[in-house]
ZAMARSE-502125 format. One record per residue: residue number from 0; residue in one letter; x, y, z of N, C-alpha, C in turn. Coordinates in steps of 0.1 Angstrom, whole numbers, plus 5000, padded with zeros to 4 digits. Each point is the difference from the previous one (the first is absolute). Layout:
BEGIN
+------+------+------+------+------+------+------+------+------+------+------+
: resi : resn :  nxx :  nyy :  nzz : caxx : cayy : cazz :  cxx :  cyy :  czz :
+------+------+------+------+------+------+------+------+------+------+------+
:  NUM :    a :    X :    Y :    Z :    X :    Y :    Z :    X :    Y :    Z :
...
+------+------+------+------+------+------+------+------+------+------+------+
***
This chain:
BEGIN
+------+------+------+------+------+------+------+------+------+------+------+
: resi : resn :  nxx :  nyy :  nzz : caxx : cayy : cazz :  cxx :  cyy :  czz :
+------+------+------+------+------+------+------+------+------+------+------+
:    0 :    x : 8827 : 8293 : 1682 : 5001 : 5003 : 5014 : 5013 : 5006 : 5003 :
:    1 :    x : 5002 : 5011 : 5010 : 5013 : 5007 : 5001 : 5003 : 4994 : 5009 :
:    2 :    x : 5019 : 5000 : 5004 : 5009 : 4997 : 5003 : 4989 : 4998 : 5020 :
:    3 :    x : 4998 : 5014 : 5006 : 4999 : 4997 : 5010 : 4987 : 4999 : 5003 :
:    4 :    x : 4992 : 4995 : 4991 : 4987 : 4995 : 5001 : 5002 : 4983 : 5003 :
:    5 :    x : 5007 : 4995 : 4986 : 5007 : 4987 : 5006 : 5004 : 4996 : 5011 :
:    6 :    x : 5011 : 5009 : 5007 : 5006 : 5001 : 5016 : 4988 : 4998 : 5009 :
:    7 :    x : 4995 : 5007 : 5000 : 4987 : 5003 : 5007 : 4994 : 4987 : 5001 :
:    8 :    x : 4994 : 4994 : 4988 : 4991 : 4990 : 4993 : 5006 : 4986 : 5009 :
:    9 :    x : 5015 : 5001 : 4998 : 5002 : 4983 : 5005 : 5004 : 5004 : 5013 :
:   10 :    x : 5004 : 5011 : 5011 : 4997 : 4997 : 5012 : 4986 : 5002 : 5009 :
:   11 :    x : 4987 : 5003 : 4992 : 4986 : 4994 : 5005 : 4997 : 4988 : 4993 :
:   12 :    x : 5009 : 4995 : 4989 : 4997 : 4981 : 5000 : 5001 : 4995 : 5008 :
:   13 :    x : 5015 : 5004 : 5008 : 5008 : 4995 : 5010 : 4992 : 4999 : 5011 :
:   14 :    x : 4992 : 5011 : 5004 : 4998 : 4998 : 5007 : 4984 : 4997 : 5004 :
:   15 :    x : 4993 : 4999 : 4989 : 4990 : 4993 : 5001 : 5001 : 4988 : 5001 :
:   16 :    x : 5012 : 4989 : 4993 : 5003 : 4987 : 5006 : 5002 : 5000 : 5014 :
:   17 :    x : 5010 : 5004 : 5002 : 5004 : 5005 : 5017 : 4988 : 5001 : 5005 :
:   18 :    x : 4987 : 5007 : 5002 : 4992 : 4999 : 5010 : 4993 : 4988 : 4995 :
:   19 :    x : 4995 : 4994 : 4988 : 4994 : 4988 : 5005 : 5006 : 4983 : 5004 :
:   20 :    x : 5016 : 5005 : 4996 : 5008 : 4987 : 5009 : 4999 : 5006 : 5014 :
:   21 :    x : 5002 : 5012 : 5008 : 4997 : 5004 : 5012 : 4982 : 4995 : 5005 :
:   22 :    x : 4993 : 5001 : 4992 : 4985 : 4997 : 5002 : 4997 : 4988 : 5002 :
:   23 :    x : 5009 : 4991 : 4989 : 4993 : 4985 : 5006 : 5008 : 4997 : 5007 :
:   24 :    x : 5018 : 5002 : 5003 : 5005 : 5000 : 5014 : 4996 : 5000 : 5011 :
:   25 :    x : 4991 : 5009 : 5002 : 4995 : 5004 : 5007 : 4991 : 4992 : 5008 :
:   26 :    x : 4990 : 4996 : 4990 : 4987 : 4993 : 4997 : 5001 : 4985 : 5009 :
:   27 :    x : 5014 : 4997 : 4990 : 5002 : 4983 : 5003 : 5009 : 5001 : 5018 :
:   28 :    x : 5007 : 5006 : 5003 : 5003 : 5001 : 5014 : 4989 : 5001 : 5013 :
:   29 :    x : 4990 : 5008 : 4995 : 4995 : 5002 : 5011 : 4987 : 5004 : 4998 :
:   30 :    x : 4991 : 5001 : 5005 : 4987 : 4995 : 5000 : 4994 : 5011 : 5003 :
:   31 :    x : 5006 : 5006 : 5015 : 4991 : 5011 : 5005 : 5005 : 5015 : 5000 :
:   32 :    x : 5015 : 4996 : 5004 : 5011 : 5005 : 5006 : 5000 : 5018 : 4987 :
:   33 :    x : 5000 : 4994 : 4985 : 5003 : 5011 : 4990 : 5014 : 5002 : 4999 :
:   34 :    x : 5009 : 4989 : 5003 : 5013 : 5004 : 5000 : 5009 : 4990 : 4996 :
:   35 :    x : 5009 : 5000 : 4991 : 5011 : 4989 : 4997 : 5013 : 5008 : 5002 :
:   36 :    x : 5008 : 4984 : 5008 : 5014 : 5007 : 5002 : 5002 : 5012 : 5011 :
:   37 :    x : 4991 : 5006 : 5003 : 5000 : 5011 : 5006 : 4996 : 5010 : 4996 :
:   38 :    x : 4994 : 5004 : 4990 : 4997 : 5011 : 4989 : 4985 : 4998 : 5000 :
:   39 :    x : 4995 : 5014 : 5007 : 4985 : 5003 : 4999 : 4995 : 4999 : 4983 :
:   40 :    x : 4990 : 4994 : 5000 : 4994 : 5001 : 4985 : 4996 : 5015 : 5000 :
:   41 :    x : 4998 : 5005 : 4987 : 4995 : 5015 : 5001 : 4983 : 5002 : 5003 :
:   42 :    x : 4996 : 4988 : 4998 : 4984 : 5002 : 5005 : 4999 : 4986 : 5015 :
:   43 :    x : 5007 : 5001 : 5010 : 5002 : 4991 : 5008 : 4989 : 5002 : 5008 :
:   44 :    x : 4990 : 4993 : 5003 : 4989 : 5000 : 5009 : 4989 : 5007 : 4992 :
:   45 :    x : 5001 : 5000 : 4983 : 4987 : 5009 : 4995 : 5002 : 4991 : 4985 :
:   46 :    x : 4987 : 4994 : 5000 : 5001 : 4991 : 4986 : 4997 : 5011 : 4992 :
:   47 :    x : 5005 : 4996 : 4983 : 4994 : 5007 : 4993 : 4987 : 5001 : 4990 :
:   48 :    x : 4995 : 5010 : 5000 : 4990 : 4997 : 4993 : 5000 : 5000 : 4984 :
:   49 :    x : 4988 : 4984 : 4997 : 5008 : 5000 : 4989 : 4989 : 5005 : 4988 :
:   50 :    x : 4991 : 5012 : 5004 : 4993 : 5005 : 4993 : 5007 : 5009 : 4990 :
:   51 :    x : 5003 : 5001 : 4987 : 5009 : 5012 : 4996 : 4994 : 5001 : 4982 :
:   52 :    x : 5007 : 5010 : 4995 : 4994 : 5001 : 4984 : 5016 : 5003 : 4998 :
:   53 :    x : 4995 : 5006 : 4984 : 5013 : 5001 : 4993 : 5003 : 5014 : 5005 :
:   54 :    x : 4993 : 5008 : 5005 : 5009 : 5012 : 5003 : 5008 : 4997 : 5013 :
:   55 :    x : 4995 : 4992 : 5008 : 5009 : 4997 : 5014 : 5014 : 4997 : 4995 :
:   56 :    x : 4998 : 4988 : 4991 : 5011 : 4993 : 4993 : 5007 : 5007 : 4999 :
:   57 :    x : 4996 : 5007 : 4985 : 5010 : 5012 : 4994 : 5010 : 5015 : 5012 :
:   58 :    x : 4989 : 5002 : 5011 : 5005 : 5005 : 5008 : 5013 : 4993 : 5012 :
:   59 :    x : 5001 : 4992 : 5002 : 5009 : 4990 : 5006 : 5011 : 4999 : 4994 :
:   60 :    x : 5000 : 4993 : 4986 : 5007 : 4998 : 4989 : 5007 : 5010 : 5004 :
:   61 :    x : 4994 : 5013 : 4990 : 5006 : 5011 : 4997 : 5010 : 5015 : 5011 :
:   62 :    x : 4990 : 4997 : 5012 : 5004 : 5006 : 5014 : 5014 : 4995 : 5003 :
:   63 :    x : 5006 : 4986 : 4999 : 5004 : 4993 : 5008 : 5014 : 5001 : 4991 :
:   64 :    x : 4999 : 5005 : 4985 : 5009 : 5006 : 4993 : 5006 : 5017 : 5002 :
:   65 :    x : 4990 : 5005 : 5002 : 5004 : 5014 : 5006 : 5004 : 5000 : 5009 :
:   66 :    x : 4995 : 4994 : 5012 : 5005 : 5000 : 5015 : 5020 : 4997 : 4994 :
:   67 :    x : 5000 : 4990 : 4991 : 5016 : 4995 : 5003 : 5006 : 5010 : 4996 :
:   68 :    x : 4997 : 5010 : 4987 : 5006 : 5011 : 4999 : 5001 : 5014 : 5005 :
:   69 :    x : 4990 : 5001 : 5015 : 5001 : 5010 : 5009 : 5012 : 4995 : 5009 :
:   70 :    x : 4999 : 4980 : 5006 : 5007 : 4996 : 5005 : 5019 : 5005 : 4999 :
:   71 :    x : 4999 : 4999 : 4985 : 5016 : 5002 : 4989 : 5003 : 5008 : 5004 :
:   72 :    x : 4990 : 5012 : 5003 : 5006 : 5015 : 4995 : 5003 : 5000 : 5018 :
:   73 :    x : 4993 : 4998 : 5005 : 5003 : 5002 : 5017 : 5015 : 5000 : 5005 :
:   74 :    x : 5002 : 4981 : 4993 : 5013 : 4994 : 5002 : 5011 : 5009 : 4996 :
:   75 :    x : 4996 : 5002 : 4991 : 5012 : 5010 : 4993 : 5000 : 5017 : 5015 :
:   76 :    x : 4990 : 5005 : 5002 : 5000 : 5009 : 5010 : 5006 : 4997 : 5008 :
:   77 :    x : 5005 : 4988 : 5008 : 5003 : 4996 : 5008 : 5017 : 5006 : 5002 :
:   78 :    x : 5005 : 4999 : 4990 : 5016 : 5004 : 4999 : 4999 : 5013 : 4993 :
:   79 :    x : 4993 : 5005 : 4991 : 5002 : 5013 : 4991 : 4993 : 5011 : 5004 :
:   80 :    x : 4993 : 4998 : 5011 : 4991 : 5015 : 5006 : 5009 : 5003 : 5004 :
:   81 :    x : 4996 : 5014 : 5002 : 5013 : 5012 : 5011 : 4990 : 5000 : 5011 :
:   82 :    x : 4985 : 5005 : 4999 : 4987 : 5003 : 5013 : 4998 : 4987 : 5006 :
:   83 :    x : 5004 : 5000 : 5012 : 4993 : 4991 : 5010 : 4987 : 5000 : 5000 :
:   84 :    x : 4992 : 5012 : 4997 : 4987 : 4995 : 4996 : 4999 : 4993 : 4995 :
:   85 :    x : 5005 : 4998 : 4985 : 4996 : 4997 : 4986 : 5003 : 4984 : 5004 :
:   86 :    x : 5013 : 4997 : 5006 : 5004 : 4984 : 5002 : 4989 : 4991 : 5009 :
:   87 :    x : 4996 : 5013 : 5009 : 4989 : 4991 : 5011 : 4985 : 4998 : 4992 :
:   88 :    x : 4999 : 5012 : 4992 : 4985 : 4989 : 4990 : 5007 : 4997 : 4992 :
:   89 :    x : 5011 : 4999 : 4992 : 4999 : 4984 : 4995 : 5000 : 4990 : 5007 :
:   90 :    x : 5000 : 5001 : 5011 : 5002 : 4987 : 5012 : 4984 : 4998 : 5004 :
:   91 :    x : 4998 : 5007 : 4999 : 4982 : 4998 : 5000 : 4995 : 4996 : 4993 :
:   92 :    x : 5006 : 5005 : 4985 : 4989 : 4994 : 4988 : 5006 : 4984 : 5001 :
:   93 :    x : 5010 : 4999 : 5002 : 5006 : 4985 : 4994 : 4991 : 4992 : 5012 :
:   94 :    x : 5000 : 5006 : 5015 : 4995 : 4987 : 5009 : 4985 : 5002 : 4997 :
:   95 :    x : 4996 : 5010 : 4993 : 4979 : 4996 : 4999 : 4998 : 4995 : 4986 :
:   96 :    x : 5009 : 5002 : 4996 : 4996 : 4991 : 4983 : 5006 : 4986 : 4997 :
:   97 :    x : 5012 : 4994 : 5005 : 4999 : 4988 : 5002 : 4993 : 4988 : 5006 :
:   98 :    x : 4993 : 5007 : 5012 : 4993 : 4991 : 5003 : 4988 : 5002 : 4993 :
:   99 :    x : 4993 : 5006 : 4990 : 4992 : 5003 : 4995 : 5001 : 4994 : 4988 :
:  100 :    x : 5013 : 4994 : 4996 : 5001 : 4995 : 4984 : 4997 : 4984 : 5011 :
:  101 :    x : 5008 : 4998 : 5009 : 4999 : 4982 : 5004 : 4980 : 5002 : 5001 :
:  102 :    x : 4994 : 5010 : 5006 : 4984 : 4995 : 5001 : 4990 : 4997 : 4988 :
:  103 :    x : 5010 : 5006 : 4994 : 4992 : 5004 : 4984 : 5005 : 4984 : 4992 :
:  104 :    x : 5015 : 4998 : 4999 : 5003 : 4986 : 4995 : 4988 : 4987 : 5007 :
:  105 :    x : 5003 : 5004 : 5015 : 4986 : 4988 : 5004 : 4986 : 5001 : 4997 :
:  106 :    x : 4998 : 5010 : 4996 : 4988 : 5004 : 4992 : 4997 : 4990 : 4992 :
:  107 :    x : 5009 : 5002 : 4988 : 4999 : 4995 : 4981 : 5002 : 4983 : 5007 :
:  108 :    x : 5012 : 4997 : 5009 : 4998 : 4984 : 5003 : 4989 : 4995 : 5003 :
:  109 :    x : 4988 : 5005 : 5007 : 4990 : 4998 : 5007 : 4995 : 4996 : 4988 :
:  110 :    x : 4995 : 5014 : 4992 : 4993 : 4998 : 4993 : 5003 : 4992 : 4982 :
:  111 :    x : 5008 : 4995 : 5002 : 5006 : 4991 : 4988 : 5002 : 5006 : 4988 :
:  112 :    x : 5012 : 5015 : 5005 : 4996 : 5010 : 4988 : 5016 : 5003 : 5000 :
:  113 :    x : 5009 : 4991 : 5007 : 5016 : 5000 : 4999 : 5006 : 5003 : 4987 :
:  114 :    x : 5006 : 5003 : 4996 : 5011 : 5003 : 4986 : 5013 : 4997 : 5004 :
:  115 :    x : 5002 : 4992 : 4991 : 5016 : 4993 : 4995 : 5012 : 5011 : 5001 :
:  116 :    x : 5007 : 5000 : 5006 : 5013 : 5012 : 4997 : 4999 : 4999 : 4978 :
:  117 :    x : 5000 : 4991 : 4996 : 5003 : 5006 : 4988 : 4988 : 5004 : 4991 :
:  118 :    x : 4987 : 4998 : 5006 : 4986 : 5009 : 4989 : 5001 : 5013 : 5010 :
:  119 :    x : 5003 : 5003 : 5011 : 5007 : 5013 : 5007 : 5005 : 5004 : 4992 :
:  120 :    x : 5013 : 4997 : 4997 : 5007 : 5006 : 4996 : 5000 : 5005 : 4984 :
:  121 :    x : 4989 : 4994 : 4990 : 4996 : 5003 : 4987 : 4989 : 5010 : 5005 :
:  122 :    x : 4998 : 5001 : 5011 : 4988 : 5010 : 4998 : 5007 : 5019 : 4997 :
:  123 :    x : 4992 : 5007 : 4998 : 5003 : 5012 : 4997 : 4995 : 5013 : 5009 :
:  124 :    x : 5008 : 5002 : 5016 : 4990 : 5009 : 5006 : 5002 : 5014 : 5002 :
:  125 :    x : 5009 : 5003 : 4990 : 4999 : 5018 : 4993 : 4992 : 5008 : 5000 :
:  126 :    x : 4987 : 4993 : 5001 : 4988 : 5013 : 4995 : 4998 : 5004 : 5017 :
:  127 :    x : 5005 : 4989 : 5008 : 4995 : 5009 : 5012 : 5006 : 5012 : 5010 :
:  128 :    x : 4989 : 5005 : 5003 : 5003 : 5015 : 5001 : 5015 : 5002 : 5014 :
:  129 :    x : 5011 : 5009 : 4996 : 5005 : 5002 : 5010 : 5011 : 4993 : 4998 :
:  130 :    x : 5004 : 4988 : 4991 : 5010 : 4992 : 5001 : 5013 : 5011 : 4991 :
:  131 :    x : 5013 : 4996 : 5003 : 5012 : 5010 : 4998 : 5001 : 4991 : 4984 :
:  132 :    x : 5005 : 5010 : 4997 : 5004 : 4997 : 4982 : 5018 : 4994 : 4999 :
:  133 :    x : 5001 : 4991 : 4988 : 5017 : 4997 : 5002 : 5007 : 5007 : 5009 :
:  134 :    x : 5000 : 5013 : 4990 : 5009 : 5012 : 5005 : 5002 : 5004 : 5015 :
:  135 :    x : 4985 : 5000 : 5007 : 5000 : 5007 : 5012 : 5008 : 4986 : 5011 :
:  136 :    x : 5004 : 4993 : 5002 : 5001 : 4986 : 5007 : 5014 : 5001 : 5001 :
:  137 :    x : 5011 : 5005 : 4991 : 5015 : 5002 : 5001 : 5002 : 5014 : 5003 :
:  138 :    x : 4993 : 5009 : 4996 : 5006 : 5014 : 5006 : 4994 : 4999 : 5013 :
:  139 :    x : 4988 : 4994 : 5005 : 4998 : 5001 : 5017 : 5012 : 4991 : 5007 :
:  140 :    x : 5008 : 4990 : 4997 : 5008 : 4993 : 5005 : 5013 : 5011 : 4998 :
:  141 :    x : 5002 : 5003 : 4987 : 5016 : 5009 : 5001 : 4996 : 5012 : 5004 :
:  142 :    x : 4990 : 5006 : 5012 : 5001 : 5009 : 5001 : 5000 : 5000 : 5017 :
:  143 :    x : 5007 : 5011 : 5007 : 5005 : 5002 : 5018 : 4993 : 5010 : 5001 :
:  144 :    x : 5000 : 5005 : 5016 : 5002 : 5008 : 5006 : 4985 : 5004 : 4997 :
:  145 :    x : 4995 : 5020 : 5002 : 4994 : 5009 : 4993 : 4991 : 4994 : 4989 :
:  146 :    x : 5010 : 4999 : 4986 : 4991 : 4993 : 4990 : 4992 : 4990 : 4999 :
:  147 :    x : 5005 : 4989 : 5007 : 4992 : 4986 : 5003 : 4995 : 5004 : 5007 :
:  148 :    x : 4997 : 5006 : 5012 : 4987 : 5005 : 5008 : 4985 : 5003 : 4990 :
:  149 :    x : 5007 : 5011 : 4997 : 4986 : 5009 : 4987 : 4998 : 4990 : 4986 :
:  150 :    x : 5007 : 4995 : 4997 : 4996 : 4984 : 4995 : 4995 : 4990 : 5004 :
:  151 :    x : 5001 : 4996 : 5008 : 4992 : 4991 : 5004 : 4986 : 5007 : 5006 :
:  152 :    x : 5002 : 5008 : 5007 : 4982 : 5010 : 4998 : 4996 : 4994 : 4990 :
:  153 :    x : 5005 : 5010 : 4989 : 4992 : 5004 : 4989 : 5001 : 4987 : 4994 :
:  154 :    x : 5003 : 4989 : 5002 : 4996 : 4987 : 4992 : 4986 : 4991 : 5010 :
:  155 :    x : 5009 : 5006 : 5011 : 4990 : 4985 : 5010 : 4987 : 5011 : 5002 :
:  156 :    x : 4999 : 5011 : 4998 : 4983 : 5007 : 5003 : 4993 : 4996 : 4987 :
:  157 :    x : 5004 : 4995 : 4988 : 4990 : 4999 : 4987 : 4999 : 4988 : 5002 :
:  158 :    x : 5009 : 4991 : 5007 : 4995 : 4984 : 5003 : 4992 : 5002 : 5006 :
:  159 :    x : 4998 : 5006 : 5016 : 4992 : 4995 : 5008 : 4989 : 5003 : 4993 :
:  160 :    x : 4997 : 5011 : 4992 : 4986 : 5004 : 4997 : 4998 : 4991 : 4985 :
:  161 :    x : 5007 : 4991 : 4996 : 4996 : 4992 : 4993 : 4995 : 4988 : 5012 :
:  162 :    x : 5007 : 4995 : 5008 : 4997 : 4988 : 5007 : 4983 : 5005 : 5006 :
:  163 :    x : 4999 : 5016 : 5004 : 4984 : 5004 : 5009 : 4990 : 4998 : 4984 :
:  164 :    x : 5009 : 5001 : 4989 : 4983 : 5000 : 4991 : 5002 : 4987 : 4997 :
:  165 :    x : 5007 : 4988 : 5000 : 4995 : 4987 : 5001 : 4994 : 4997 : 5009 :
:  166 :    x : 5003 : 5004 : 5018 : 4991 : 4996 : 5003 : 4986 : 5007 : 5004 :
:  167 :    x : 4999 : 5011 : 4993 : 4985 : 5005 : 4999 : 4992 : 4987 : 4990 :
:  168 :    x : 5007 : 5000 : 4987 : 4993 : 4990 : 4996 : 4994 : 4985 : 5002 :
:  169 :    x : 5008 : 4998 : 5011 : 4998 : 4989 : 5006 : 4988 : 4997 : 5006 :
:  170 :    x : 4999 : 5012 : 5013 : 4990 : 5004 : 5006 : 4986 : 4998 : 4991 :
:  171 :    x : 5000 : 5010 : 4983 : 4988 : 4999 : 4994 : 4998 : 4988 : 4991 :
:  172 :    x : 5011 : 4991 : 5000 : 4995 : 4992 : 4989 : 5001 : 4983 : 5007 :
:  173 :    x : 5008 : 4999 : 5008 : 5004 : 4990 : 5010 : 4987 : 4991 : 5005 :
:  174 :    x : 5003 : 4986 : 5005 : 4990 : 4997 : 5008 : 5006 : 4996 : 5013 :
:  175 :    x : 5011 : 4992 : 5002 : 5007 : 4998 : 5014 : 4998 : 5007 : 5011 :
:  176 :    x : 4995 : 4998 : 5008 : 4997 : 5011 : 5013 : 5017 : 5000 : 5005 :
:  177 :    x : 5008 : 4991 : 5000 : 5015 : 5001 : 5003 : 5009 : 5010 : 4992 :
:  178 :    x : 4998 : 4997 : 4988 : 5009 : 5012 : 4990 : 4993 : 5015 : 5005 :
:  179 :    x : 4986 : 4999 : 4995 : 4994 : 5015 : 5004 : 5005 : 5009 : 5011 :
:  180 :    x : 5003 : 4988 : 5012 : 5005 : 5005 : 5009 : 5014 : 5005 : 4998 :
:  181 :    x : 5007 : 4993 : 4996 : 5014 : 5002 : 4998 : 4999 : 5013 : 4992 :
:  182 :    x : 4993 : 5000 : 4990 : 5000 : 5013 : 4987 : 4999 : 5008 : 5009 :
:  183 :    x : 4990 : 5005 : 5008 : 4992 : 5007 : 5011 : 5013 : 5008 : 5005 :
:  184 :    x : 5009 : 4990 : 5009 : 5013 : 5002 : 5007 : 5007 : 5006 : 4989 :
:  185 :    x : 5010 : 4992 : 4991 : 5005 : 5009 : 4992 : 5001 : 5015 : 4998 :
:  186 :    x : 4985 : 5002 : 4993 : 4998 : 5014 : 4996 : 4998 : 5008 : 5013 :
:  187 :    x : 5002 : 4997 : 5011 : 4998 : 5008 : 5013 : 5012 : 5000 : 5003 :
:  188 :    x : 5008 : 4992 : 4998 : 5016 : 5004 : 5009 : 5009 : 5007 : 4984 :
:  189 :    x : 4998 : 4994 : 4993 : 5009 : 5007 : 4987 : 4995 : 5014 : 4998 :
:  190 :    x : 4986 : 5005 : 5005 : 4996 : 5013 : 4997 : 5010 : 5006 : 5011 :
:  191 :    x : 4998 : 5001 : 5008 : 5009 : 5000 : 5013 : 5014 : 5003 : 4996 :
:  192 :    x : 5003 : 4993 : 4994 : 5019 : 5002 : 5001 : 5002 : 5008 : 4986 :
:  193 :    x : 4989 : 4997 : 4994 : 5000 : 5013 : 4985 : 5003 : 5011 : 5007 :
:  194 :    x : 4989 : 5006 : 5005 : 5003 : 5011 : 5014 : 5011 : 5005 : 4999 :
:  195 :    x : 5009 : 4987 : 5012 : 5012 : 5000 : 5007 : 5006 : 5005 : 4989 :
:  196 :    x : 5003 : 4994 : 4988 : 5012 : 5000 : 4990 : 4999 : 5015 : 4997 :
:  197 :    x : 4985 : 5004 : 4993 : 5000 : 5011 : 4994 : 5009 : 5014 : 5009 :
:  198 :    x : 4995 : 4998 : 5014 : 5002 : 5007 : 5013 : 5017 : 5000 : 4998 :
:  199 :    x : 5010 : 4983 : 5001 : 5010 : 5004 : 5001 : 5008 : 5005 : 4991 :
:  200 :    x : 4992 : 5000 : 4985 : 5008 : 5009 : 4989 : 4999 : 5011 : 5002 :
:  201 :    x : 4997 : 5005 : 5004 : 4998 : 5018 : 5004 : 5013 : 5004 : 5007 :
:  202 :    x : 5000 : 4992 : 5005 : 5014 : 4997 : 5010 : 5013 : 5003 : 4994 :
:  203 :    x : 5002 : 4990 : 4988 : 5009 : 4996 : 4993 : 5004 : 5013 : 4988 :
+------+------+------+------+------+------+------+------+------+------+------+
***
């Protein structure tokens, strides 16, 4: 397993625990309400269904690890873009994909399909499509201005259209009517800012 596959690996252990201590938090406070502490559950007022197969699984699982490495690269946009475009979707990707990794974690809790931060983190999710290689993860951080613009493009458009063919797959192999849906969304907004991106490199 490479260096930033690992990285990756133990902050979706992380935070697969995190949503299901948030879930029975949740659970044990309050009855109707969907909320502990003050913090909306991510499926507050909509149980989940607990009809699912192994492709649902795998897609949750696996999504909820790509989402954190779209999330990475965003954070990093945040200080190293030069385009005010470019900073405001990453500000987009980060606020529709986080809450999309907490609905996806209450997912696998529901459905008694949680993982340990450390069999997370022995797992190996390289093969999927769109994730950045060692290499690409430190030259997008050491890089400003201009170049980190046209880098981050050209990294985050082969993500997104890795994150749209997972969730095509989802759609065909899936049973959840909840994930479906989410897949559904996904590949409709990430086709969308593929667009956007391709659009703003022209620019650049």
């Amino acid at each position: 397993m490479t260096a930033t596959t690992s990285r990756l690996s133990r902050i979706a252990g992380a935070g697969l625990l995190a949503g299901a201590l948030a879930l029975s938090a949740c659970s044990n406070s309050t009855d109707n309400a969907g909320t502990a502490a003050g913090i909306a559950s991510p499926t507050a007022g909509t149980s989940v269904d607990k009809q699912h197969n192994a492709a649902d699984v795998a897609f949750a699982q696996d999504m909820i690890v790509h989402h954190q490495a779209a999330i990475e690269m965003a954070e990093v946009a945040a200080s190293r873009a030069q385009s005010q475009e470019i900073k405001d979707l990453a500000g987009r990707i980060g606020a529709a994909q986080a809450p999309e990794i907490d609905e996806m974690t209450s997912w696998l809790a529901a459905w008694g399909e949680m993982t340990s931060a450390d069999s997370m983190a022995g797992m190996d999710h390289s093969p999927m499509s769109g994730m950045m290689t060692d290499e690409q993860m430190p030259r997008l951080e050491g890089a400003s201005g201009a170049d980190f613009d046209r880098m981050f493009l050209r990294m985050m458009t082969p993500h997104h259209q890795g994150a749209i063919d997972m969730a095509r797959t989802e759609q065909a192999d899936g049973s959840n009517p909840q994930a479906i849906a989410l897949a559904r969304s996904i590949e409709a907004s990430q086709t969308a800012e593929v667009a956007e991106m391709e659009q703003l490199l022209q620019t650049l």
